[in-house]
N, C-alpha and C positions, 0 to 999 in steps of 0.2 A: 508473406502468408504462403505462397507455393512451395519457400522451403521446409514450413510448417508440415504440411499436407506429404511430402517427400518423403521428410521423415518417419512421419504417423505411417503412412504406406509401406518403407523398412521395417519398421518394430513390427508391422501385423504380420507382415510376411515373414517376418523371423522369429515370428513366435507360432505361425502355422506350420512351420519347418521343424521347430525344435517340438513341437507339439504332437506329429505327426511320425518323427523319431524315438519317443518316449512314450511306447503306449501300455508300460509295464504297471498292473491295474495296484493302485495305493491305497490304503485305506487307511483312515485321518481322522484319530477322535478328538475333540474338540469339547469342552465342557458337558454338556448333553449331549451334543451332536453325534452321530457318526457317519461320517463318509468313504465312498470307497469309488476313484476316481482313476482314469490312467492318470499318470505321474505327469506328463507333456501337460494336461488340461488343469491339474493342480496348480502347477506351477506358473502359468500361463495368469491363470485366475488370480494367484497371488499377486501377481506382476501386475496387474492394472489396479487390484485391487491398493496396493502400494501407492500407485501413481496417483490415484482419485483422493485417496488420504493426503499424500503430500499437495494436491492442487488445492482440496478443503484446507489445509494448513495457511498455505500460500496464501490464499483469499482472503483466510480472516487478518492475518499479516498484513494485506495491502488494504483493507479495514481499516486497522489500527494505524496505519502510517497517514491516513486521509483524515481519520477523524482528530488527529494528533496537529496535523497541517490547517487544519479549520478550525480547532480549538487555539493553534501562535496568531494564525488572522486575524481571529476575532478579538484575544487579547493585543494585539498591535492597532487595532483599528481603535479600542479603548483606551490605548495609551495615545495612540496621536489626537484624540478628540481630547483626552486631558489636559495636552500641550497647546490646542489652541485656544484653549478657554483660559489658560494660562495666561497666552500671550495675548490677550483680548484684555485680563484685565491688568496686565505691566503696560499696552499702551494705552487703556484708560487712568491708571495711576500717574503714567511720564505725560501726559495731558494736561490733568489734575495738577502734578507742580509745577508744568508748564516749561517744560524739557523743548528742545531746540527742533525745531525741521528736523536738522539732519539725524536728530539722535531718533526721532520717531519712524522719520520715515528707514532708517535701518533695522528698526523692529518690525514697521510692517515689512517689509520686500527680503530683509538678509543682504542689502548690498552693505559694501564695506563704507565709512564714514567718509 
């Protein structure tokens, strides 16, 4: 996290630098808009505005990757309930025609015969 902070401290300060270098005044039409800014605080602006766009991107991206990860869950936790009800009733069937110790109790446990 302090590296985090380091850095975040870099970009500000180098963007108050390039900010304070470029104060040649820009004026920026935009659909209706019009603005007229120094060219340093344009660009500055653009610059986080960028960042905050790609972090909103990022976010719904690690959304998607969570809700993706609990949707295999949840189908996996449906399939292994499938297979026990399975094997619940192969060793009530190997019961029923009256299958050997050994061969039962390898279905309950999974040891080898």
């Amino acid at each position: 996290m302090r590296s985090y902070g380091l850095g975040l401290g870099f970009v500000a300060v180098w963007a108050a630098t390039y900010a304070v270098q470029n104060q040649d005044i820009l004026a920026v039409r935009f659909l209706a808009w019009d603005f007229a800014l120094p060219q340093g605080l344009w660009e500055m602006f653009l610059f986080f505005f960028g960042i905050v766009v790609m972090w909103l991107i990022s976010l719904a991206a690690s959304w998607e990757g969570r809700f993706r990860s609990r949707r295999e869950i949840e189908r996996a936790r449906r399939r292994i309930a499938a297979l026990e009800k399975e094997r619940g009733a192969l060793l009530a069937a190997m019961k029923a025609a009256g299958a050997s110790q050994e061969e039962i109790t390898f279905i309950e446990n999974g040891t080898s015969l």
